[in-house]
C-alpha positions in Angstrom: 0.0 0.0 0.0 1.6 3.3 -0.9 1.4 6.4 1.4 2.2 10.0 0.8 3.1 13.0 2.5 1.4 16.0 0.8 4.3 18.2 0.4 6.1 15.9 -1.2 4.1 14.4 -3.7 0.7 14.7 -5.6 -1.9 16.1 -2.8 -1.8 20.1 -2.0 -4.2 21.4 0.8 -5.1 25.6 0.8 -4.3 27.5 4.1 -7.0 27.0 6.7 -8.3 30.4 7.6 -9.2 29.1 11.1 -9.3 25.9 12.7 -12.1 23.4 11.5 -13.7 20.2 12.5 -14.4 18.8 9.1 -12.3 17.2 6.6 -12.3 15.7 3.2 -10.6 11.7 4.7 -11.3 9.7 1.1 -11.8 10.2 -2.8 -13.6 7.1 -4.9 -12.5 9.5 -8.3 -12.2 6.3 -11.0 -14.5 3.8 -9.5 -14.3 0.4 -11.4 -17.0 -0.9 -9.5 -19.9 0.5 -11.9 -19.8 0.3 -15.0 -20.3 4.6 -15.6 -18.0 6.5 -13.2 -21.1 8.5 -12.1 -22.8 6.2 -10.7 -19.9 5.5 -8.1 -18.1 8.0 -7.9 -18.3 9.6 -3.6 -16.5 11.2 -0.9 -16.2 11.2 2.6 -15.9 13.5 4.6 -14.6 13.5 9.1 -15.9 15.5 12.2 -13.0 15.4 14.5 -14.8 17.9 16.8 -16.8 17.2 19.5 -19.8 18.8 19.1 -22.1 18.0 15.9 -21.6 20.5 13.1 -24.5 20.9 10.9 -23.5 20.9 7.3 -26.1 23.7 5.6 -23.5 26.2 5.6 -20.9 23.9 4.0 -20.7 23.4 0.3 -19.0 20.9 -1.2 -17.0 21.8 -4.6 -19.1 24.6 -4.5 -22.8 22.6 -4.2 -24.6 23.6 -0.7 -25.1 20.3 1.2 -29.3 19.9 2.2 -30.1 19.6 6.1 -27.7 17.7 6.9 -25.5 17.0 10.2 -22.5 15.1 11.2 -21.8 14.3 14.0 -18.8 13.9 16.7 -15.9 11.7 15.1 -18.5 10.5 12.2 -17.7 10.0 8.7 -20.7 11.1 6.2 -20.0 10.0 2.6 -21.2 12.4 -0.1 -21.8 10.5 -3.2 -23.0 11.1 -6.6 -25.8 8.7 -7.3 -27.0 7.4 -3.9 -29.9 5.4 -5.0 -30.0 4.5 -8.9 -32.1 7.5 -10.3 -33.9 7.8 -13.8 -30.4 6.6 -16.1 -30.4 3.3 -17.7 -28.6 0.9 -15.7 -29.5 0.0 -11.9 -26.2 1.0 -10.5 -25.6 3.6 -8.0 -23.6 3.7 -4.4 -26.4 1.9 -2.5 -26.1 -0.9 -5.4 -22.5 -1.9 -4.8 -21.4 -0.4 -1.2 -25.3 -0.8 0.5 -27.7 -4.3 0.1 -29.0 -3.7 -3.3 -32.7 -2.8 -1.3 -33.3 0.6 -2.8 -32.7 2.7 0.4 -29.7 3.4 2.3 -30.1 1.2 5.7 -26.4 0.9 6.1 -24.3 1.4 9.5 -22.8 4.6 8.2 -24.0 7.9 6.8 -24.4 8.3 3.5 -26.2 11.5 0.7 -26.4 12.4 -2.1 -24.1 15.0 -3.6 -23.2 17.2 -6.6 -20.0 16.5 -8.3 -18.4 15.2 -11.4 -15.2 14.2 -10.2 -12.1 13.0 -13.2 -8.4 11.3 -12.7 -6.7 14.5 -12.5 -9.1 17.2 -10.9 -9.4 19.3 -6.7 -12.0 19.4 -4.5 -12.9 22.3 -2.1 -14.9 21.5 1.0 -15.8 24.8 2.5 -17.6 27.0 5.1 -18.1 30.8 5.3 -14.4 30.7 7.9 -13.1 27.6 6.9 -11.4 26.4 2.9 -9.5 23.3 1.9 -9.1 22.1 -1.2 -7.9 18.6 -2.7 -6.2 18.2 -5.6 -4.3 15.1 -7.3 -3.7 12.6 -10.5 -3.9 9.6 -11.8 -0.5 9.2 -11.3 -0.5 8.2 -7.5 -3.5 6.1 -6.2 -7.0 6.0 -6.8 -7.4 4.0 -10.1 -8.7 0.5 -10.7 -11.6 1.0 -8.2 -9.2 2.1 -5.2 -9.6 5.0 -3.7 -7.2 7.9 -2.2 -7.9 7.7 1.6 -6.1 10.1 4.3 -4.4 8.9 7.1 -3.1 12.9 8.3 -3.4 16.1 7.8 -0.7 15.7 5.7 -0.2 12.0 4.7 -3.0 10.1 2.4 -2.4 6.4 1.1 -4.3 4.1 -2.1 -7.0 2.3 -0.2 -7.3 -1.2 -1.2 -10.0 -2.1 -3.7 -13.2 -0.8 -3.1 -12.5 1.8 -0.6 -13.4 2.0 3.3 -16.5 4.1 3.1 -17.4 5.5 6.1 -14.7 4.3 8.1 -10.6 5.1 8.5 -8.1 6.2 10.7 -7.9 10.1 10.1 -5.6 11.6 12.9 -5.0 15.5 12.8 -1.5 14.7 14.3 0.7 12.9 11.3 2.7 9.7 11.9 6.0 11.2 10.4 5.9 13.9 13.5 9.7 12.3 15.2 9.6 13.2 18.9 12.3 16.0 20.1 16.1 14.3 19.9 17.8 14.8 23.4 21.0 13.1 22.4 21.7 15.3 19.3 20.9 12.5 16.8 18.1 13.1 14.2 16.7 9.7 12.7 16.1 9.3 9.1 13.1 7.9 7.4 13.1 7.8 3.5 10.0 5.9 2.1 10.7 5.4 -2.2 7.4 5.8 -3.8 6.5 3.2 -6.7 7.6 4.6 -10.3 4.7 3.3 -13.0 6.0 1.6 -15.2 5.6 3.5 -19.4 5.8 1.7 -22.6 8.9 3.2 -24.3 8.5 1.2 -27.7 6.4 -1.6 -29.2 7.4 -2.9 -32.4 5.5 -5.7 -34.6 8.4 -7.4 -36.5 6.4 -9.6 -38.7 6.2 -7.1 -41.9 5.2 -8.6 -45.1 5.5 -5.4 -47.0 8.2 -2.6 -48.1 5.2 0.2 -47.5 5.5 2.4 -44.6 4.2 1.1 -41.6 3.3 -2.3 -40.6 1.6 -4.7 -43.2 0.7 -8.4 -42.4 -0.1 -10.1 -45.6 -2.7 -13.6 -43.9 -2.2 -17.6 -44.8 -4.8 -19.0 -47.0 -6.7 -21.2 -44.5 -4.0 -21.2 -41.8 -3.3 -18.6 -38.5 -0.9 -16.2 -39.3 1.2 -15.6 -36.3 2.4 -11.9 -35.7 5.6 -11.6 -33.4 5.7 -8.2 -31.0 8.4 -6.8 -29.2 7.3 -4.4 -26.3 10.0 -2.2 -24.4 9.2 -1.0 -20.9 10.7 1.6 -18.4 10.7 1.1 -15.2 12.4 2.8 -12.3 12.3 -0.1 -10.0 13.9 -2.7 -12.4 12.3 -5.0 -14.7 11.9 -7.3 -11.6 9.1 -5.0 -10.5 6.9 -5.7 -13.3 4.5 -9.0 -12.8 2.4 -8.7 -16.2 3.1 -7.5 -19.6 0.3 -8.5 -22.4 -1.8 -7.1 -25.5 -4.8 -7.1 -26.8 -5.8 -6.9 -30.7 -9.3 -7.8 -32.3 -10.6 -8.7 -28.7 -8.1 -11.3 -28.1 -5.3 -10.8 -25.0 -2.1 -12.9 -25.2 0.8 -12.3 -22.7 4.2 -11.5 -23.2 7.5 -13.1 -21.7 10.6 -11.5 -20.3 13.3 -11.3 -22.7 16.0 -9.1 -21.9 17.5 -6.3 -19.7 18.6 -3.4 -21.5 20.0 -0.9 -18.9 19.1 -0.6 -15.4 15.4 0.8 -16.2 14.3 -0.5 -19.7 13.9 -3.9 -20.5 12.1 -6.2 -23.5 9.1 -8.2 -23.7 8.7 -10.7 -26.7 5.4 -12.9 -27.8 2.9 -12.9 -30.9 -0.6 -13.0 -31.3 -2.8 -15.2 -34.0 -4.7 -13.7 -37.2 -7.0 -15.7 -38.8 -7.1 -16.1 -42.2 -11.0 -14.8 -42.3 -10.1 -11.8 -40.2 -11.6 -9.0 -42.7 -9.3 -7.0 -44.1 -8.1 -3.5 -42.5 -6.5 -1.5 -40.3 -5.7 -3.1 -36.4 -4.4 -1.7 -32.9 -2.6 -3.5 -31.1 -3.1 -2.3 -27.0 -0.4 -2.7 -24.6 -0.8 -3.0 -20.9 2.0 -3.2 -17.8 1.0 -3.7 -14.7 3.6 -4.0 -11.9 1.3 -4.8 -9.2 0.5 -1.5 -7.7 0.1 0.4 -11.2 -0.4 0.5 -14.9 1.2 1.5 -17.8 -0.5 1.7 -21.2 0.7 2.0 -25.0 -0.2 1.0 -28.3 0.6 0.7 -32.3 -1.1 -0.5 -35.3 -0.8 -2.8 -38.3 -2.8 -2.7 -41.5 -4.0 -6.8 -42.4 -4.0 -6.9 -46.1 -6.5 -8.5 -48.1 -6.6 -12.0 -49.8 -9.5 -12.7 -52.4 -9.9 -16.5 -52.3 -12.8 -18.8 -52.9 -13.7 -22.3 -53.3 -16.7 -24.5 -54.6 -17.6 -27.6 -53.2 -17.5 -29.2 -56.4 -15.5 -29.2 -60.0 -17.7 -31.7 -61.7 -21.6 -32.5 -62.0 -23.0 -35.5 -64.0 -26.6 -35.6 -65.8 -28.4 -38.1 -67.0 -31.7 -36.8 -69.5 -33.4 -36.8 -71.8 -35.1 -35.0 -74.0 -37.8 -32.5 -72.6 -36.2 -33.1 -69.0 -34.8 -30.1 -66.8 -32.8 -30.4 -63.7 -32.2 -28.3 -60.7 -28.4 -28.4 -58.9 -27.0 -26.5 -56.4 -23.2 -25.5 -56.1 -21.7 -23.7 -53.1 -18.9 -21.4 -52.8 -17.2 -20.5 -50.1 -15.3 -17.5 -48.9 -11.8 -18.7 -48.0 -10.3 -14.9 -48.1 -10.7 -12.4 -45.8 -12.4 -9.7 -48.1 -16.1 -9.1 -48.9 -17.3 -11.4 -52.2 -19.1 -10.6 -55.2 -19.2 -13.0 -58.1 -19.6 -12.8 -62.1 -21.1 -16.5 -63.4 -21.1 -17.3 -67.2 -21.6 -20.5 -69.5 -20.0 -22.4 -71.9 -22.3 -24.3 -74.3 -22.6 -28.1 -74.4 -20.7 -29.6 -77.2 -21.1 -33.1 -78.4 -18.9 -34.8 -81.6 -21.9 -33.4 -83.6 -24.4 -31.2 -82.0 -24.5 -28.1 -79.6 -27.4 -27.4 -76.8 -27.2 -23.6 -76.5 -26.5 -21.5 -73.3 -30.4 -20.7 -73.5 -31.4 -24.0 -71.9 -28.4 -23.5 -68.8 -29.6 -20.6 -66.3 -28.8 -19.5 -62.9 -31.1 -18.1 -60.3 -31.0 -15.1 -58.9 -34.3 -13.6 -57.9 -35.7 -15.2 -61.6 -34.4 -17.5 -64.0 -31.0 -16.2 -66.4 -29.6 -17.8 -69.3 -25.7 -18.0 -68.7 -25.5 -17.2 -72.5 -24.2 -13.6 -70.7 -22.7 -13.2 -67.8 -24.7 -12.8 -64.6 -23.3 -10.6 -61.3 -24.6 -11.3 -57.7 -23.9 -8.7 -55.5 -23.8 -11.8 -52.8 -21.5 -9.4 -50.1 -20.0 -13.0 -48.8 -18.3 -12.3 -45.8 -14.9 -14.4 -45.0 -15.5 -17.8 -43.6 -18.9 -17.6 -45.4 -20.7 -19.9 -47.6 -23.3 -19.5 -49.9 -25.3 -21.3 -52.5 -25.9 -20.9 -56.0 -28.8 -22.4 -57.6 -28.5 -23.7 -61.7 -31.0 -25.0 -63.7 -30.3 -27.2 -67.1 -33.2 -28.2 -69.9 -32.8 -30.6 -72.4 -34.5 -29.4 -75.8 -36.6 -31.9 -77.6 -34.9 -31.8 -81.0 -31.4 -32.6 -79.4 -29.5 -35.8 -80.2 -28.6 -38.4 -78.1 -25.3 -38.6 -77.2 -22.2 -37.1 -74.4 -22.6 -33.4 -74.1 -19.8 -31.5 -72.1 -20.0 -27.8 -71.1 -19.0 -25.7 -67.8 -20.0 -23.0 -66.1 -17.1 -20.4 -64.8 -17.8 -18.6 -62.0 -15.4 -15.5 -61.0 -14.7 -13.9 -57.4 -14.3 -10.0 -56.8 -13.9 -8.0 -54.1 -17.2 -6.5 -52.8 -17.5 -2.4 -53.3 
């Protein structure tokens, strides 16, 4: 758990014009806990006094608190959707800190408040003799559904997950007060804050293409696999980090350690799977390093080119007619690329040693009946993976001879557009 002193770090309180009884003791800014931030976002607030204050002279980042009191060494949390309201969802801070009843029955005080609170942003709690005001980043604490909870009036520390809502252990004298050396010797205390760890460099070295940028040409009916190499900074050592890994097309794969580079920046290696019906187009590829207490994010991006590729499920169909007779038979193609389809179908006649049928009598369906004699276009949009049927019809004329007919029927693949 990581703990602060305000001068040092992230937290800065304004002068007190006199001396108060309230406090601002915790901040739930990023709340992972819902799935909007509004509906858990909440502070608390602590009366070290020991009378009870009433609040209707208070505002909160400038929004007037209703009738409300607080009493002796109680905390009151202040928070921004107390019971789910009119929005869409059923989540509020009675949903996830309370039982889920509707009301706020709970062992500690809670209200509804004004605020719109954001990873970098202050808060003033205020009275007409009295001014303090929060502010902070995302850079110490508080993400991830922690909160920033105070300790002093000069010391605050990440909460763990979820927060201690109306409880804590706010003193107004601070645990780094020393008491008075009578033997000359000063102690010393150094406390080394966590460094985040940043993503210096992440570099897809499978590049199938001269272009600029990064182009990944896919395998006909086979993963392609993409290797990645991610470089990370970190002023603890690459020991600190526990997790590096990536996400692209709504897949995550981790990465493995693969080398120190200097004291600070080290390299990640691994690869992710394409497949080879993954439409065509641009891709991002997120990175994520968490070193247990917090994150560091980066990202790049690869274009996937295009394959146009079908297949039919068939090369050869056999009749047996006669005169008069028609036949119905179905072929299927299937999209074995990764672009959009479209396909151009056209006939060639039936041919015996001494007699022709014409491409009149061979048709294809497509809302009616065609004659392949010209060539017909579906507009069939096949998407990758896809498979679709196409429907042929063949008639036999009456005043044909008997004997062994061959044609064929030639069907081309486009690219949708």
């Amino acid at each position: 758990m990581k703990k602060l002193l305000i001068g040092m770090l992230f937290f800065v309180l304004c002068a007190q014009l006199v001396a108060a009884d309230i406090y601002i003791t915790e901040v739930m800014h990023s709340p992972s806990q819902t799935s909007s931030h509004s509906d858990g976002e909440w502070v608390e607030i602590y009366n070290t006094g020991s009378e009870t204050v009433n609040l209707s002279d208070w505002t909160l980042d400038g929004n007037e608190f209703e009738d409300e009191e607080i009493e002796s060494g109680e905390y009151l949390v202040i928070a921004r959707e107390l019971i789910d309201g009119t929005d869409a969802d059923e989540e509020s801070f009675e949903w996830y800190w309370g039982d889920n009843n509707g009301i706020w029955d709970e062992d500690f005080k809670a209200v509804d408040g004004s605020m719109s609170l954001s990873a970098e942003d202050c808060i003033s709690l205020s009275s007409a003799d009295f001014s303090e005001e929060v502010c902070y980043n995302s850079s110490y604490g508080g993400s991830s559904g922690r909160t920033i909870e105070r300790l002093s009036l000069d010391e605050w520390q990440e909460s763990d997950v979820d927060g201690n809502p109306g409880s804590g252990s706010f003193s107004l004298i601070s645990e780094s007060v020393e008491e008075e050396s009578e033997d000359g010797e000063v102690s010393l205390h150094l406390t080394v804050s966590n460094s985040a760890p940043e993503v210096l460099l992440v570099n897809i070295s499978t590049d199938d293409s001269s272009a600029e940028g990064v182009q990944v040409m896919p395998n006909v009916d086979l993963e392609k696999e993409v290797d990645v190499e991610v470089f990370v900074v970190d002023g603890n050592g690459y020991s600190d980090i526990e997790e590096v890994s990536l996400v692209v097309n709504n897949e995550s794969y981790n990465l493995s350690f693969l080398e120190s580079v200097n004291e600070s920046v080290s390299k990640f290696a691994g690869s992710f799977a394409m497949e080879s019906f993954d439409l065509a187009g641009d891709y991002v590829v997120d990175i994520e390093v968490n070193d247990g207490s917090s994150l560091g994010y980066g990202n790049t991006s690869f274009e996937y080119l295009g394959i146009l590729s079908t297949r039919l499920n068939v090369s050869s169909v056999y009749f047996d007619m006669g005169p008069g007779d028609e036949s119905e038979y179905f072929i299927e193609i299937v999209n074995s690329g990764n672009v959009l389809v479209d396909t151009e179908i056209y006939g060639e006649e039936f041919v015996s040693e001494e007699e022709s049928i014409s491409l009149d009598y061979l048709e294809l369906y497509n809302g009616g009946w065609y004659s392949l004699e010209t060539a017909v276009s579906l507009d069939l949009d096949l998407e990758p993976n896809v498979s679709e049927e196409l429907r042929f019809r063949l008639i036999v004329p009456y005043s044909v001879s008997a004997g062994n007919y061959e044609g064929s029927i030639v069907i081309n693949s486009m690219e949708s557009g």
